[in-house]
PDB file of N, CA, C and O in Angstrom:
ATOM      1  N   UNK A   1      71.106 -49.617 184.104  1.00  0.00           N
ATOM      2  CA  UNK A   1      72.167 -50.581 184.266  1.00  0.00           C
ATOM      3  C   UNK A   1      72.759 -50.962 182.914  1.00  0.00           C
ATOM      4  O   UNK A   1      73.986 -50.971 182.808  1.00  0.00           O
ATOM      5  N   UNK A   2      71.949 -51.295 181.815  1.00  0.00           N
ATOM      6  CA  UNK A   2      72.214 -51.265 180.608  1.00  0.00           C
ATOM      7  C   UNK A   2      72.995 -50.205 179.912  1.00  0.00           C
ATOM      8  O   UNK A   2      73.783 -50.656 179.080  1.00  0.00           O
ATOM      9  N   UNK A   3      72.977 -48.928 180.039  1.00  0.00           N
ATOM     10  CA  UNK A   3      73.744 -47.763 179.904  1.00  0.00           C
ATOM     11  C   UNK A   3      75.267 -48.364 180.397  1.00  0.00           C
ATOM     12  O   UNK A   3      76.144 -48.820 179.663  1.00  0.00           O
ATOM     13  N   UNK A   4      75.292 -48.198 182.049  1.00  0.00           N
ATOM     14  CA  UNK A   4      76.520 -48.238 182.389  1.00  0.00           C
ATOM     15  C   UNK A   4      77.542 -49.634 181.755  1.00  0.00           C
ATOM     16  O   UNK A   4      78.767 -49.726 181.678  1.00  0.00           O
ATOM     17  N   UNK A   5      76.652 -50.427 181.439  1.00  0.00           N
ATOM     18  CA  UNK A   5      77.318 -51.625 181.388  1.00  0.00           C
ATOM     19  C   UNK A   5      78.218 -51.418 179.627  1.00  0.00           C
ATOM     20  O   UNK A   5      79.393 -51.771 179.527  1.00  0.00           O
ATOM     21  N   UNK A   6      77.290 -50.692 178.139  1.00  0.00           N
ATOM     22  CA  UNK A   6      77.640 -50.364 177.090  1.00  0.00           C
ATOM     23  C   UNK A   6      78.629 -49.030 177.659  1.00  0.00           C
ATOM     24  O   UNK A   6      79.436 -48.605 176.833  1.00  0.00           O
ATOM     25  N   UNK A   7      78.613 -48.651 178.425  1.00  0.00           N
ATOM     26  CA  UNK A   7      79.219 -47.116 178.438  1.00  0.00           C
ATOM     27  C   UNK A   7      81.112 -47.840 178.956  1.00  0.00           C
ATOM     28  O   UNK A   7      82.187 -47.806 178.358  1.00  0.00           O
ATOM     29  N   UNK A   8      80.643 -48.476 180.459  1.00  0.00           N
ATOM     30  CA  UNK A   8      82.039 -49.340 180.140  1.00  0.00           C
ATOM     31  C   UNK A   8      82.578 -50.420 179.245  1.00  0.00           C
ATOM     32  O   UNK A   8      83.803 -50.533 179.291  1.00  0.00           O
ATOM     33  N   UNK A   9      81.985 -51.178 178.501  1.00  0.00           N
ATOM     34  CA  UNK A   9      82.327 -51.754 177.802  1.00  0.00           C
ATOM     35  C   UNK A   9      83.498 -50.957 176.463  1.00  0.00           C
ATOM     36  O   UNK A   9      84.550 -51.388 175.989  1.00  0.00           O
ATOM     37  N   UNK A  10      82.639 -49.513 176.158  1.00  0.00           N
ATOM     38  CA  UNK A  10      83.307 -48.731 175.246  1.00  0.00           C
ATOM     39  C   UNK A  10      84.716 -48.128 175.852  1.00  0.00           C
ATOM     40  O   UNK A  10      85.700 -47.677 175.266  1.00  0.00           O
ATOM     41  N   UNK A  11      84.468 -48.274 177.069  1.00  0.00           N
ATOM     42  CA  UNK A  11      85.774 -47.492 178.003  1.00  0.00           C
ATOM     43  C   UNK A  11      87.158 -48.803 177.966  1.00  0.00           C
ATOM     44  O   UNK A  11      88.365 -48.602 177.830  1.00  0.00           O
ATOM     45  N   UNK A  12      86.390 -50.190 178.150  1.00  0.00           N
ATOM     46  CA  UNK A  12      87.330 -51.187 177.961  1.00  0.00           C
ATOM     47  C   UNK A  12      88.321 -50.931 176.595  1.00  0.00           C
ATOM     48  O   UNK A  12      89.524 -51.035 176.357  1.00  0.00           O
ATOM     49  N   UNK A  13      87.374 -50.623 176.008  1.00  0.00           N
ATOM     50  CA  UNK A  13      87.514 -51.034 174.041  1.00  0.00           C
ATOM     51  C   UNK A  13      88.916 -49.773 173.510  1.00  0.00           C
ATOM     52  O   UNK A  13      89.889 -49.823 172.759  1.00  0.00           O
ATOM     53  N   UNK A  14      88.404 -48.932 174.244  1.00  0.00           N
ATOM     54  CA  UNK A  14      88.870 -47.719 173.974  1.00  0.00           C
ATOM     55  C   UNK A  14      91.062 -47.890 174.973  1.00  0.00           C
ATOM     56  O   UNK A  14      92.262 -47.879 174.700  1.00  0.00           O
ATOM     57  N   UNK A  15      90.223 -47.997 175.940  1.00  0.00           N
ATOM     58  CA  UNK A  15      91.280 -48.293 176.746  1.00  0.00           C
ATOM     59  C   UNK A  15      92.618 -49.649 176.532  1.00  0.00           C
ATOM     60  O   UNK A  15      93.718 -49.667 177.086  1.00  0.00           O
ATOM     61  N   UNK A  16      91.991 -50.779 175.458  1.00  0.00           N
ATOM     62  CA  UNK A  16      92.565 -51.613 174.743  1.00  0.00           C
ATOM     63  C   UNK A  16      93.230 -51.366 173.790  1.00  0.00           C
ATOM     64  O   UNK A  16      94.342 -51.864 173.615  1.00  0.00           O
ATOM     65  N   UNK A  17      92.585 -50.419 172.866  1.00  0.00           N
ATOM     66  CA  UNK A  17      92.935 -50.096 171.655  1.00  0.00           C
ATOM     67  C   UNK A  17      94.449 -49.155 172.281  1.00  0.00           C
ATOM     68  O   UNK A  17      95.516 -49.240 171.673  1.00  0.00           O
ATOM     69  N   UNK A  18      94.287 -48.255 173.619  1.00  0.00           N
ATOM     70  CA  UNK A  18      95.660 -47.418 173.789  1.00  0.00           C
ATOM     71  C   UNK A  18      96.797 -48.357 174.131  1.00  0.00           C
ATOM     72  O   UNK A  18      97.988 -48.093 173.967  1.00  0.00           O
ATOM     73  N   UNK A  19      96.356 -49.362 174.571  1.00  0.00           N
ATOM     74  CA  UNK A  19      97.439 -50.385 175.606  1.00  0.00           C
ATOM     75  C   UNK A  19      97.862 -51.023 174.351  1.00  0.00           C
ATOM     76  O   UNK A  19      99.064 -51.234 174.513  1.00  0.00           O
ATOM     77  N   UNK A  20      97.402 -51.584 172.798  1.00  0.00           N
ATOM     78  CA  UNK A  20      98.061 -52.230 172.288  1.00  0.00           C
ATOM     79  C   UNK A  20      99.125 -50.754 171.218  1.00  0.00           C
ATOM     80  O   UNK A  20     100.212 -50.904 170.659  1.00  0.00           O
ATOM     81  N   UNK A  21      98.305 -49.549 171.286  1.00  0.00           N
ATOM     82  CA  UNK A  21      99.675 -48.789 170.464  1.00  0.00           C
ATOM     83  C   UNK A  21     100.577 -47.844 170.956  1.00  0.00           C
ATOM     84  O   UNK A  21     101.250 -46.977 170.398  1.00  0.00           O
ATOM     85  N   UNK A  22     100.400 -48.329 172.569  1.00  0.00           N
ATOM     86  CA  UNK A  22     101.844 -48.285 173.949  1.00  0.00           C
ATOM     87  C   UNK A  22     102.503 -49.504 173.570  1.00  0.00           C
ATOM     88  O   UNK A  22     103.683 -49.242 173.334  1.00  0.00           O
ATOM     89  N   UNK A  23     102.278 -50.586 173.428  1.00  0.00           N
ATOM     90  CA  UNK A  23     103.171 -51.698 173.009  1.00  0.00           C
ATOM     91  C   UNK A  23     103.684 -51.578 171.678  1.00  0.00           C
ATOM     92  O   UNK A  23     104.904 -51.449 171.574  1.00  0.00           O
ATOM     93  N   UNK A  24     102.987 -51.597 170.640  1.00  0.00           N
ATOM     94  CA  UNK A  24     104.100 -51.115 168.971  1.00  0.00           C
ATOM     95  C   UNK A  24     105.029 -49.960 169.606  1.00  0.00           C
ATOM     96  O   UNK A  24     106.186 -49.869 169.194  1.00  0.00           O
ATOM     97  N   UNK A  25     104.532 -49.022 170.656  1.00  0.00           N
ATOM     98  CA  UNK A  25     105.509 -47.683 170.160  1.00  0.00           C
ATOM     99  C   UNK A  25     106.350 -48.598 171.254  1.00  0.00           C
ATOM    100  O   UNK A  25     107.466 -48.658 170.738  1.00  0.00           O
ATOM    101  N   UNK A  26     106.391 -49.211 172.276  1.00  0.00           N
ATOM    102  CA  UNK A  26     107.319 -50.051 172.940  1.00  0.00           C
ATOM    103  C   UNK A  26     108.484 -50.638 172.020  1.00  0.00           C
ATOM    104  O   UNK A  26     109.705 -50.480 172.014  1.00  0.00           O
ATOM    105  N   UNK A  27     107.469 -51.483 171.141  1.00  0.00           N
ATOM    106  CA  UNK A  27     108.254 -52.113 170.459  1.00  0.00           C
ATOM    107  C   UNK A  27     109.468 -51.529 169.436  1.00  0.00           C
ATOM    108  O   UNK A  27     110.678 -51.744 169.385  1.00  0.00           O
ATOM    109  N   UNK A  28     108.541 -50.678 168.640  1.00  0.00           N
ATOM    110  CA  UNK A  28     109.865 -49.715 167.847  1.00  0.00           C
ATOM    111  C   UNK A  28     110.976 -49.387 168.481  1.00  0.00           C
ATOM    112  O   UNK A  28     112.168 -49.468 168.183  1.00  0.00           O
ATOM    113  N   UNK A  29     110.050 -48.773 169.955  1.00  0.00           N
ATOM    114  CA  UNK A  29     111.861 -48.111 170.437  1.00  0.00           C
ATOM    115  C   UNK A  29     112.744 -49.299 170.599  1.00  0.00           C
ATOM    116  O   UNK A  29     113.896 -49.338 170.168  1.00  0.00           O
ATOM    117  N   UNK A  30     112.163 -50.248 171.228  1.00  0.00           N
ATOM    118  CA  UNK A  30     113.079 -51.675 171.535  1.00  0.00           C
ATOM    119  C   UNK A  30     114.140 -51.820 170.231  1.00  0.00           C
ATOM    120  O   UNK A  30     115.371 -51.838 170.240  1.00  0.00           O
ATOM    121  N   UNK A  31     113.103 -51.926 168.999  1.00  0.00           N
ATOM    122  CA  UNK A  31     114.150 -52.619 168.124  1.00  0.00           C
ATOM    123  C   UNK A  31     115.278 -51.447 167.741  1.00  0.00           C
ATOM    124  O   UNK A  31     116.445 -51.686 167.431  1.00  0.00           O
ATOM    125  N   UNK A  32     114.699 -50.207 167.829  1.00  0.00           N
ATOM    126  CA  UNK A  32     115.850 -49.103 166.678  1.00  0.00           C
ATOM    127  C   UNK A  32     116.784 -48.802 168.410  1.00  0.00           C
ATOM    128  O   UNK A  32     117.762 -48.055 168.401  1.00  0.00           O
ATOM    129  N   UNK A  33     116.488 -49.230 169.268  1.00  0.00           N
ATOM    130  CA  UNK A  33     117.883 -49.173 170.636  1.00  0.00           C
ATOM    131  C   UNK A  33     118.591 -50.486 170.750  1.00  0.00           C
ATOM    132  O   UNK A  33     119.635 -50.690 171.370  1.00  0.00           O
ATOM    133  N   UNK A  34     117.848 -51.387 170.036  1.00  0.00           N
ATOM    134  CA  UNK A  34     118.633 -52.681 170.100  1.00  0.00           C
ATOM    135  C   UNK A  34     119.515 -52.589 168.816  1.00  0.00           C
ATOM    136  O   UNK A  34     120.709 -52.888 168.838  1.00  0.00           O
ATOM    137  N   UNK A  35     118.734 -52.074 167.468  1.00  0.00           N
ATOM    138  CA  UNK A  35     120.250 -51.736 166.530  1.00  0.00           C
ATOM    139  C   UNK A  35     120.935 -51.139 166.578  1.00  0.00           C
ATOM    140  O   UNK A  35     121.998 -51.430 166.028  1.00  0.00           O
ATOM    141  N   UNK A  36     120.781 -49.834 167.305  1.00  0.00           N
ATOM    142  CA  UNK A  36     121.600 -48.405 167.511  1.00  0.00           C
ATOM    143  C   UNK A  36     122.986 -49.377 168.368  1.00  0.00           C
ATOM    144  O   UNK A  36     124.194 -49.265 168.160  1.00  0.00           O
ATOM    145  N   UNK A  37     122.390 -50.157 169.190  1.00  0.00           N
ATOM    146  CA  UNK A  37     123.402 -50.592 170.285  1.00  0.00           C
ATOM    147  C   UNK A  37     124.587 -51.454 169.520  1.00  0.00           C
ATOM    148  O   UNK A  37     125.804 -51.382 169.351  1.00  0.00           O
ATOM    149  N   UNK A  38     122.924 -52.752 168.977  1.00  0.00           N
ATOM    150  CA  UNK A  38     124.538 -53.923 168.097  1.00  0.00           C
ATOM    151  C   UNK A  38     125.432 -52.908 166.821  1.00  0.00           C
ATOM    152  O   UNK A  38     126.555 -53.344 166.567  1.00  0.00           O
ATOM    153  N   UNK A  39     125.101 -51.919 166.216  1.00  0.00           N
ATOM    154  CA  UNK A  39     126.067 -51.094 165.164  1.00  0.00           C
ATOM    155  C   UNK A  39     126.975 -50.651 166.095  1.00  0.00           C
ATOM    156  O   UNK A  39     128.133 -50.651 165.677  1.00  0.00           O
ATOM    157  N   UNK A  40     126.811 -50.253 167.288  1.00  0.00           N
ATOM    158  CA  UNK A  40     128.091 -49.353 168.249  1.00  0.00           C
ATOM    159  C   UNK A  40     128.823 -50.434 168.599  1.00  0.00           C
ATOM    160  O   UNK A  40     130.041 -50.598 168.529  1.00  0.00           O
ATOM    161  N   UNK A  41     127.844 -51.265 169.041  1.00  0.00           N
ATOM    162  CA  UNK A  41     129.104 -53.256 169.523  1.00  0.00           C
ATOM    163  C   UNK A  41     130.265 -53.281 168.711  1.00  0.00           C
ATOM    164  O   UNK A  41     131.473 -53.200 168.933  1.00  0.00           O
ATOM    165  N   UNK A  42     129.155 -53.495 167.137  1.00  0.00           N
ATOM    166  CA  UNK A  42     129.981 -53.935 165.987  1.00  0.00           C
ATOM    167  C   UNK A  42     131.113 -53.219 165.929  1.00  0.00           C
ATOM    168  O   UNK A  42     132.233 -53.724 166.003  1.00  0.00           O
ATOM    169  N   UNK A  43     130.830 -51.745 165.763  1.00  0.00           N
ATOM    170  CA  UNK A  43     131.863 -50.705 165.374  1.00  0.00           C
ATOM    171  C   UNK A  43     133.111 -50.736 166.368  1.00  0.00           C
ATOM    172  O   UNK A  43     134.260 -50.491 166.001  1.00  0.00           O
ATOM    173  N   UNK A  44     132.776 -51.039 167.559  1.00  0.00           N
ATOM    174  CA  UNK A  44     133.647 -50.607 168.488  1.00  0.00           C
ATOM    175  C   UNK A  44     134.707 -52.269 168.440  1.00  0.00           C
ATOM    176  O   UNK A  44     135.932 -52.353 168.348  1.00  0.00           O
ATOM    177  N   UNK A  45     133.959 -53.097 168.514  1.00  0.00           N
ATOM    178  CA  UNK A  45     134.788 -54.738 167.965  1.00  0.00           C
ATOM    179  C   UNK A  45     135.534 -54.451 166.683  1.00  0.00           C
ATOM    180  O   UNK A  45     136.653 -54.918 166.466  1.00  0.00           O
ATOM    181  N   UNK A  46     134.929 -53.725 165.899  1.00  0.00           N
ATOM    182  CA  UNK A  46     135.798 -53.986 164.521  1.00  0.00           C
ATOM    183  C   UNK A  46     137.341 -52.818 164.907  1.00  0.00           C
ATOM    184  O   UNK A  46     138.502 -53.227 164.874  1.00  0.00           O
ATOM    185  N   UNK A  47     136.982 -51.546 165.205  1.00  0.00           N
ATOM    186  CA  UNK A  47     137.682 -50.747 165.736  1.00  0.00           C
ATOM    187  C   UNK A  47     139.089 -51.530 166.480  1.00  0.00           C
ATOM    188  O   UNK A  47     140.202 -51.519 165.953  1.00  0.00           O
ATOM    189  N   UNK A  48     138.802 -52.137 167.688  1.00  0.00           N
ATOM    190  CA  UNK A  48     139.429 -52.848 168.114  1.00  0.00           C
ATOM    191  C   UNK A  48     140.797 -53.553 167.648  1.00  0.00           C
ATOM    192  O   UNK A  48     141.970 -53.531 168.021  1.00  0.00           O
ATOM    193  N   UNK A  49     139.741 -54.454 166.227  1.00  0.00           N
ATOM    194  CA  UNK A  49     140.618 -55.175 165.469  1.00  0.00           C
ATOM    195  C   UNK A  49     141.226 -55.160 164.779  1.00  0.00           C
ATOM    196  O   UNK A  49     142.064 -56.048 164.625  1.00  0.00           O
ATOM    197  N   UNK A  50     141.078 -53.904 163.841  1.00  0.00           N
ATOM    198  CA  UNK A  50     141.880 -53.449 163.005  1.00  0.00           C
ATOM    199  C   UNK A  50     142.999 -52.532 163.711  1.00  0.00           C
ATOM    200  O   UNK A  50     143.891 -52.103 162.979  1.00  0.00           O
ATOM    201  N   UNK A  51     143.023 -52.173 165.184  1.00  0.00           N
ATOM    202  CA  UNK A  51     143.805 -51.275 165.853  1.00  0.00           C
ATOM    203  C   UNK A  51     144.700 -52.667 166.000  1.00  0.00           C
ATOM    204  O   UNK A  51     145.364 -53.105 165.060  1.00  0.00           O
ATOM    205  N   UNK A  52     144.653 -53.096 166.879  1.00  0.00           N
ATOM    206  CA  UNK A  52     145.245 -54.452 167.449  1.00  0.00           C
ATOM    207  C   UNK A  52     146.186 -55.317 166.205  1.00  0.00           C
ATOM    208  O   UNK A  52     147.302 -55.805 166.385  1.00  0.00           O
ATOM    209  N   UNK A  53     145.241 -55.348 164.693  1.00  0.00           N
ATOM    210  CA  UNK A  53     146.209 -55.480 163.744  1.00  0.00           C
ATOM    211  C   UNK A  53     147.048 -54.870 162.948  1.00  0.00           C
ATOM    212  O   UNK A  53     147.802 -55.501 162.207  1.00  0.00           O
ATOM    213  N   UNK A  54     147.009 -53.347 163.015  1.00  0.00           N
ATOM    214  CA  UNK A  54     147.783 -52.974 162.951  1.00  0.00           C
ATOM    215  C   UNK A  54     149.138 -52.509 163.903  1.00  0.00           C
ATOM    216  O   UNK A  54     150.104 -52.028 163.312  1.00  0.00           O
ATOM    217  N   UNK A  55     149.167 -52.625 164.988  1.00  0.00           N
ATOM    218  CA  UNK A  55     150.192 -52.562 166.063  1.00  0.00           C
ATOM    219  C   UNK A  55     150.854 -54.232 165.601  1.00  0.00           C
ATOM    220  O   UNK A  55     152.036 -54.479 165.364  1.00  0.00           O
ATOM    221  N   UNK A  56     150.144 -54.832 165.582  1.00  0.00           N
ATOM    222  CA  UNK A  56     151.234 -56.269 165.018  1.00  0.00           C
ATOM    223  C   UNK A  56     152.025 -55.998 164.177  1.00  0.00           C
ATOM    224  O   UNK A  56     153.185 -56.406 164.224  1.00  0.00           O
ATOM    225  N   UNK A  57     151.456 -55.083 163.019  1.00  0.00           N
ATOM    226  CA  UNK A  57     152.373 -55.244 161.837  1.00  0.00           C
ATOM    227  C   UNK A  57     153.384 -54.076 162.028  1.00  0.00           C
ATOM    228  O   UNK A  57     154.302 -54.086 161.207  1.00  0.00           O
ATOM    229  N   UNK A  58     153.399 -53.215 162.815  1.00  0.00           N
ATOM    230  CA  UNK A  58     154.345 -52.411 162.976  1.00  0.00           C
ATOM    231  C   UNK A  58     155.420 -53.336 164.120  1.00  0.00           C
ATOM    232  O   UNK A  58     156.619 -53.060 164.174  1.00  0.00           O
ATOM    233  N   UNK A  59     155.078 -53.950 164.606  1.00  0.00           N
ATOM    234  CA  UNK A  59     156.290 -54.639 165.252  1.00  0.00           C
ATOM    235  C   UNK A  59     156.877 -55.318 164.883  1.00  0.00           C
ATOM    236  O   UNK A  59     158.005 -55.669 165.231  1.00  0.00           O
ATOM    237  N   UNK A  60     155.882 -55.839 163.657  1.00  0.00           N
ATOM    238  CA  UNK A  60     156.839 -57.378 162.832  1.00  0.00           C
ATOM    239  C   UNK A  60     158.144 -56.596 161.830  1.00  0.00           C
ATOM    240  O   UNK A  60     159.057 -55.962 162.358  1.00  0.00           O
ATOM    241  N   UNK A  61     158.071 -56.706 160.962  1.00  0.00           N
ATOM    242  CA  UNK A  61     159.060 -56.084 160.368  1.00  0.00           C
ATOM    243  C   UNK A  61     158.829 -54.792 159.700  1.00  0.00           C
ATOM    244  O   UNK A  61     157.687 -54.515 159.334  1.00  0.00           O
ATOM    245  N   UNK A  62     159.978 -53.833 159.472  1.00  0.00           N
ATOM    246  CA  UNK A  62     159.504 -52.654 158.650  1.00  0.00           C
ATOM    247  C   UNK A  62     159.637 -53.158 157.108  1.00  0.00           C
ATOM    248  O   UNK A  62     160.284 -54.017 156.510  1.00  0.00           O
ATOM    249  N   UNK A  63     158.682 -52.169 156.790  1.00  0.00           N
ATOM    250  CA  UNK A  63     158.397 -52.110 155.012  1.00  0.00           C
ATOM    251  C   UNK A  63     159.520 -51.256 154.131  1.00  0.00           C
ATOM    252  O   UNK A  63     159.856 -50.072 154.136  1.00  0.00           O
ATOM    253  N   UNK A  64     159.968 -52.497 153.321  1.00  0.00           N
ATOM    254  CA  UNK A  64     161.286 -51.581 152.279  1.00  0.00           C
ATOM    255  C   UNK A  64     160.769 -50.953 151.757  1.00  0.00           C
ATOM    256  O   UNK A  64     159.637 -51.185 151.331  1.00  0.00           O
ATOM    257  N   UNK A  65     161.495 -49.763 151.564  1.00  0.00           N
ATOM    258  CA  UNK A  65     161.229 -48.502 150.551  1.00  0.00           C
ATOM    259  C   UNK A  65     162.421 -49.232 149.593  1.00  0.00           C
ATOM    260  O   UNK A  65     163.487 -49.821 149.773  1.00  0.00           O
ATOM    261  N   UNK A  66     161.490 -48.784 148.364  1.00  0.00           N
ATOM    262  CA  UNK A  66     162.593 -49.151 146.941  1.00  0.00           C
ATOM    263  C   UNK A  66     162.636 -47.296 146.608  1.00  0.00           C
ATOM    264  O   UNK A  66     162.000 -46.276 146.873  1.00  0.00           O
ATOM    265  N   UNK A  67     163.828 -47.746 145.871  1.00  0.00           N
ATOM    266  CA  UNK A  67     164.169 -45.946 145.374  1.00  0.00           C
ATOM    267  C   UNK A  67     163.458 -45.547 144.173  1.00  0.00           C
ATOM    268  O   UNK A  67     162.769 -46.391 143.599  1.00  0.00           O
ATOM    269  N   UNK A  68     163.534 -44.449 143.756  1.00  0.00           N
ATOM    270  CA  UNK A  68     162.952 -43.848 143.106  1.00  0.00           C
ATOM    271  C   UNK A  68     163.647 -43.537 141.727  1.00  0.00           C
ATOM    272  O   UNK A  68     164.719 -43.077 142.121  1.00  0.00           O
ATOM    273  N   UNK A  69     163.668 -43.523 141.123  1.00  0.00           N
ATOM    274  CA  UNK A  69     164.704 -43.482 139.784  1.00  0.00           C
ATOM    275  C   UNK A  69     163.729 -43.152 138.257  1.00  0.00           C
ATOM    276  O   UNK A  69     163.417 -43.954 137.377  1.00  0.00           O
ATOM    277  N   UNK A  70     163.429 -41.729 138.362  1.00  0.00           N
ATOM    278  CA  UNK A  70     162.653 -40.977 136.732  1.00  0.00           C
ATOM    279  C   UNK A  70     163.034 -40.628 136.172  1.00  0.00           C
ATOM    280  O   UNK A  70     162.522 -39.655 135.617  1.00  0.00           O
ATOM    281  N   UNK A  71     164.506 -41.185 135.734  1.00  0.00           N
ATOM    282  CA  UNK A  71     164.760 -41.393 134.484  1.00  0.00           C
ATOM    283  C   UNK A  71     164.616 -42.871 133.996  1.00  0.00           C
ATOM    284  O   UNK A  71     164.785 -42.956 132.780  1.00  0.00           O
ATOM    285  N   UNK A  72     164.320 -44.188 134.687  1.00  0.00           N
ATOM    286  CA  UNK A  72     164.292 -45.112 134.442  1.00  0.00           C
ATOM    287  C   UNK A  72     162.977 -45.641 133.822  1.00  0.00           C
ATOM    288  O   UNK A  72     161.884 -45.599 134.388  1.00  0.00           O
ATOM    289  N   UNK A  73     163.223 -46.161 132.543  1.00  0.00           N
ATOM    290  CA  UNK A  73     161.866 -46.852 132.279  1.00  0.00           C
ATOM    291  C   UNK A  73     161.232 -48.707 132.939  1.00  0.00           C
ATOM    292  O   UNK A  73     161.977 -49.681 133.043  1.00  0.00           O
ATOM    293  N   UNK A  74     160.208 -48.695 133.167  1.00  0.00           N
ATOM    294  CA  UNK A  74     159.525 -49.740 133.542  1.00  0.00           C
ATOM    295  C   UNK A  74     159.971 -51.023 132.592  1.00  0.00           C
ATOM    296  O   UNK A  74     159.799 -51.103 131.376  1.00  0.00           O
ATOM    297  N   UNK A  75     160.588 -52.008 133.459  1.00  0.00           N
ATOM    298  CA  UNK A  75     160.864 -53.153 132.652  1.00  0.00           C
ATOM    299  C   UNK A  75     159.739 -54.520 132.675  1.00  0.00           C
ATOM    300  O   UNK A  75     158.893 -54.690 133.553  1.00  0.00           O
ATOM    301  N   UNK A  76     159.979 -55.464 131.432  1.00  0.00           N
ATOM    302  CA  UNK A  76     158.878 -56.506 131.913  1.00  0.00           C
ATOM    303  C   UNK A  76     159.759 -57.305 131.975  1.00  0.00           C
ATOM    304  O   UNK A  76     160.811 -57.416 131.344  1.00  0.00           O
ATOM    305  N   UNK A  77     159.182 -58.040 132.987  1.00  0.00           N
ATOM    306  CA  UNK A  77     159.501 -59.338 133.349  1.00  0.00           C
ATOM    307  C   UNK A  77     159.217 -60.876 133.114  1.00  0.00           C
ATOM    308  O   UNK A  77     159.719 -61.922 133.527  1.00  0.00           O
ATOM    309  N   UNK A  78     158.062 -60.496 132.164  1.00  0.00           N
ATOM    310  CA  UNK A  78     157.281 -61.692 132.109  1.00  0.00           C
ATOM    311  C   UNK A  78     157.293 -61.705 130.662  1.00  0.00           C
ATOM    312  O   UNK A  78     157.035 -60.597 130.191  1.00  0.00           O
ATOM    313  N   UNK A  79     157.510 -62.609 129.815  1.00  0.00           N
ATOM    314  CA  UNK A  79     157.133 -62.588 128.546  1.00  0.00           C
ATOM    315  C   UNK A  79     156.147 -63.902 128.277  1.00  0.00           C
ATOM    316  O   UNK A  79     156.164 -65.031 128.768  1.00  0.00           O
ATOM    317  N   UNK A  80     155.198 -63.219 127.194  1.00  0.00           N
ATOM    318  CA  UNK A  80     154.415 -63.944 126.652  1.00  0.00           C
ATOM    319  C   UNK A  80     154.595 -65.253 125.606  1.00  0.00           C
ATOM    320  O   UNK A  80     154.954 -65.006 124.454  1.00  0.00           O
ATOM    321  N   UNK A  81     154.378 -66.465 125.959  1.00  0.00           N
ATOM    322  CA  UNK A  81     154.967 -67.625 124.656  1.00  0.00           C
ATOM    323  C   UNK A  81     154.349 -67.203 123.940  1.00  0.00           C
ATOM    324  O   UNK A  81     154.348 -67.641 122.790  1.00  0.00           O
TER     325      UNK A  81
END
């Protein structure tokens, strides 16, 4: 009786030790599918927003083109006191 009782006890021990490194490998996957997910959230929100702001600015007004002129040299405008 003594046998069976050390023989399961080792079967508990053994059988504990698998159940807690089914839970870490649980856990890893949890966290690297929970970041994989919030980086795709993020990406796909930011995506969004920068799409969405740029369609604004093409409706608001267009952007002047100034001309081009190489023979002209660069003037300043600002002088130093």
């Amino acid at each position: 009786m003594m046998q069976s009782t050390k023989k399961d006890q080792k079967k508990l021990a053994k059988r504990g030790e698998w159940v807690k490194e089914l839970a870490e490998q649980k856990k890893a996957i949890w966290t690297a599918l929970g970041f994989g997910l919030g980086l795709t959230v993020a990406g796909i929100v930011t995506f969004q927003l920068v799409r969405r702001r740029l369609l604004q600015q093409v409706d608001e007004e267009p952007a002047i083109q100034l001309p081009y002129d190489a023979g002209r040299q660069p003037s300043v405008t600002s002088t130093v006191p």
